[in-house]
N, C-alpha and C positions, 0 to 999 in steps of 0.2 A: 222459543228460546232465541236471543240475539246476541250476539257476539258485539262488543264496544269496541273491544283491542283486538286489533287483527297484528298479527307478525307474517311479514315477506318469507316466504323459505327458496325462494328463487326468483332470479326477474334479471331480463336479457337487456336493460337497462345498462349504460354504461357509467358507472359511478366512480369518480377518481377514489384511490386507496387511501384508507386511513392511515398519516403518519405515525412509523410505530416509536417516535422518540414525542411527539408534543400529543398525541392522540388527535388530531385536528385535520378538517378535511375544508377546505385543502390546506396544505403545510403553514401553518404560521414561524416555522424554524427552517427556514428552507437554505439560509445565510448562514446554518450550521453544520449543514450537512457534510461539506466537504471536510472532511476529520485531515487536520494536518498529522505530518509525519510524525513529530515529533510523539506522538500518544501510542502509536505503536511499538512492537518490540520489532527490528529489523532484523531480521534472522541472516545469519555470515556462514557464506561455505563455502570449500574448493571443490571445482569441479574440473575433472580433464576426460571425462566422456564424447567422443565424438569430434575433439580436436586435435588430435594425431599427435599426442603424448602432452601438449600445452598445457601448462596451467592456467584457470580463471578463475576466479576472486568473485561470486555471486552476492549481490544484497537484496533479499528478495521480503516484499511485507510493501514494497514503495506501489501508492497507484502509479497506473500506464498512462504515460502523454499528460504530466502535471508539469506545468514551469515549476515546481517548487522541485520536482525530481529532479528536471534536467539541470536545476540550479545544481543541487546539492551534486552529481555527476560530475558539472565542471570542476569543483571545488577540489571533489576528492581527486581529480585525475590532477589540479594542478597540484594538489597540498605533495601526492605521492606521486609526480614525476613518472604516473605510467600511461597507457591508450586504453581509454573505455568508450562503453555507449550504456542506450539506456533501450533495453528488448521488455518486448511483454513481459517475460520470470522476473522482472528489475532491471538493476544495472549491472553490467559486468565490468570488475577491470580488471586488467591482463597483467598476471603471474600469483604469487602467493602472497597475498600483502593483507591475511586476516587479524594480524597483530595491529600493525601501522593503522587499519580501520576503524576497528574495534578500540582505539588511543582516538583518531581524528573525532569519531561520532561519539563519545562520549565526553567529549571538548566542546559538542557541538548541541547538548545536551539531548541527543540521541537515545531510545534504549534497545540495550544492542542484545543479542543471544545467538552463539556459537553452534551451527550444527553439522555433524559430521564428525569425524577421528579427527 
Protein backbone atom coordinates (compact mmCIF):
# COMPACT_ATOMS: atom_id res chain seq x y z
CA UNK A 1 0.00 0.00 0.00
CA UNK A 2 1.41 3.57 -0.91
CA UNK A 3 0.27 6.57 0.28
CA UNK A 4 0.31 9.58 -2.84
CA UNK A 5 -0.83 12.48 -0.49
CA UNK A 6 0.89 12.89 2.45
CA UNK A 7 -0.22 15.91 4.89
CA UNK A 8 2.48 17.68 7.42
CA UNK A 9 1.07 17.37 11.05
CA UNK A 10 4.09 19.20 12.31
CA UNK A 11 7.38 20.58 11.11
CA UNK A 12 9.94 22.86 12.92
CA UNK A 13 10.19 24.70 9.65
CA UNK A 14 9.71 28.32 9.97
CA UNK A 15 6.91 29.27 7.74
CA UNK A 16 5.66 33.09 7.55
CA UNK A 17 1.59 33.22 8.84
CA UNK A 18 -1.02 33.06 6.59
CA UNK A 19 -2.80 36.53 6.35
CA UNK A 20 -6.17 36.20 7.90
CA UNK A 21 -7.78 39.18 5.76
CA UNK A 22 -6.35 38.16 1.94
CA UNK A 23 -5.49 34.39 2.93
CA UNK A 24 -2.10 34.87 1.20
CA UNK A 25 1.42 34.03 2.32
CA UNK A 26 3.07 36.30 2.31
CA UNK A 27 0.55 39.39 2.67
CA UNK A 28 -0.50 40.72 -0.67
CA UNK A 29 -2.79 43.50 1.53
CA UNK A 30 -0.05 44.50 3.78
CA UNK A 31 -0.84 48.46 2.66
CA UNK A 32 -4.19 47.72 4.51
CA UNK A 33 -3.31 46.59 7.44
CA UNK A 34 -3.11 49.75 9.23
CA UNK A 35 -6.96 50.34 9.95
CA UNK A 36 -7.44 54.16 10.32
CA UNK A 37 -9.24 55.56 13.30
CA UNK A 38 -11.94 56.51 11.71
CA UNK A 39 -13.56 52.73 11.42
CA UNK A 40 -13.43 52.23 15.08
CA UNK A 41 -15.78 53.17 17.69
CA UNK A 42 -13.71 55.50 20.23
CA UNK A 43 -14.91 54.76 23.55
CA UNK A 44 -15.11 58.38 25.96
CA UNK A 45 -14.71 58.27 29.71
CA UNK A 46 -13.90 60.08 32.97
CA UNK A 47 -11.53 59.02 35.01
CA UNK A 48 -10.13 60.53 38.40
CA UNK A 49 -8.54 57.30 39.75
CA UNK A 50 -5.17 57.84 41.04
CA UNK A 51 -5.01 61.52 40.42
CA UNK A 52 -5.66 63.09 43.73
CA UNK A 53 -9.30 64.08 43.06
CA UNK A 54 -8.58 65.48 38.95
CA UNK A 55 -10.55 64.91 36.44
CA UNK A 56 -9.43 63.22 32.79
CA UNK A 57 -11.23 62.97 29.84
CA UNK A 58 -10.04 59.22 28.37
CA UNK A 59 -10.39 58.27 24.40
CA UNK A 60 -9.41 54.92 24.42
CA UNK A 61 -9.92 52.44 20.83
CA UNK A 62 -6.76 54.91 19.24
CA UNK A 63 -3.46 52.65 18.36
CA UNK A 64 -0.17 53.73 20.35
CA UNK A 65 2.63 56.04 18.84
CA UNK A 66 0.45 56.74 15.25
CA UNK A 67 0.88 60.31 13.79
CA UNK A 68 -2.56 60.00 12.87
CA UNK A 69 -3.28 59.94 16.86
CA UNK A 70 -1.04 62.36 17.87
CA UNK A 71 -2.46 64.51 15.02
CA UNK A 72 -6.03 64.03 16.09
CA UNK A 73 -4.50 64.88 20.16
CA UNK A 74 -3.29 68.28 18.85
CA UNK A 75 -6.50 69.04 17.27
CA UNK A 76 -8.75 68.23 20.25
CA UNK A 77 -6.39 69.93 22.91
CA UNK A 78 -6.46 73.09 20.52
CA UNK A 79 -10.41 72.86 19.37
CA UNK A 80 -10.93 72.61 23.53
CA UNK A 81 -8.41 74.94 24.88
CA UNK A 82 -7.20 72.10 27.54
CA UNK A 83 -3.60 70.10 28.32
CA UNK A 84 -3.45 66.55 27.03
CA UNK A 85 -1.01 63.71 25.86
CA UNK A 86 -1.27 60.71 24.04
CA UNK A 87 -0.33 57.30 26.87
CA UNK A 88 -0.61 53.60 25.92
CA UNK A 89 -4.83 53.50 27.34
CA UNK A 90 -5.04 56.59 24.43
CA UNK A 91 -5.21 60.09 24.85
CA UNK A 92 -6.04 61.93 27.89
CA UNK A 93 -7.27 65.47 28.11
CA UNK A 94 -7.40 67.33 31.37
CA UNK A 95 -10.98 67.98 33.06
CA UNK A 96 -14.51 66.81 31.96
CA UNK A 97 -14.87 67.72 28.45
CA UNK A 98 -16.95 64.28 27.20
CA UNK A 99 -19.67 66.41 25.76
CA UNK A 100 -17.36 69.04 23.82
CA UNK A 101 -15.52 65.53 22.37
CA UNK A 102 -18.07 63.50 21.74
CA UNK A 103 -19.57 67.25 19.41
CA UNK A 104 -15.64 67.67 18.04
CA UNK A 105 -15.31 63.63 16.80
CA UNK A 106 -18.46 63.46 15.36
CA UNK A 107 -17.61 66.77 13.34
CA UNK A 108 -14.69 64.84 12.46
CA UNK A 109 -16.50 62.05 11.35
CA UNK A 110 -15.49 59.83 14.20
CA UNK A 111 -17.64 56.96 15.82
CA UNK A 112 -17.89 57.86 19.25
CA UNK A 113 -19.51 55.54 22.34
CA UNK A 114 -19.81 56.89 25.97
CA UNK A 115 -18.74 54.71 28.78
CA UNK A 116 -19.10 55.07 32.30
CA UNK A 117 -22.05 57.05 34.41
Amino acid sequence: MTVKHSVTVYSTLKKEPVCRRCGETPCTCRSNHSETLSSQPLRIRLDRKGRKGKSVTLIEGVPANSPQTQELCRTLKNRLGAGGTVREGGIEIQGDQRGKIVQLLAEMNYKTKLVGG
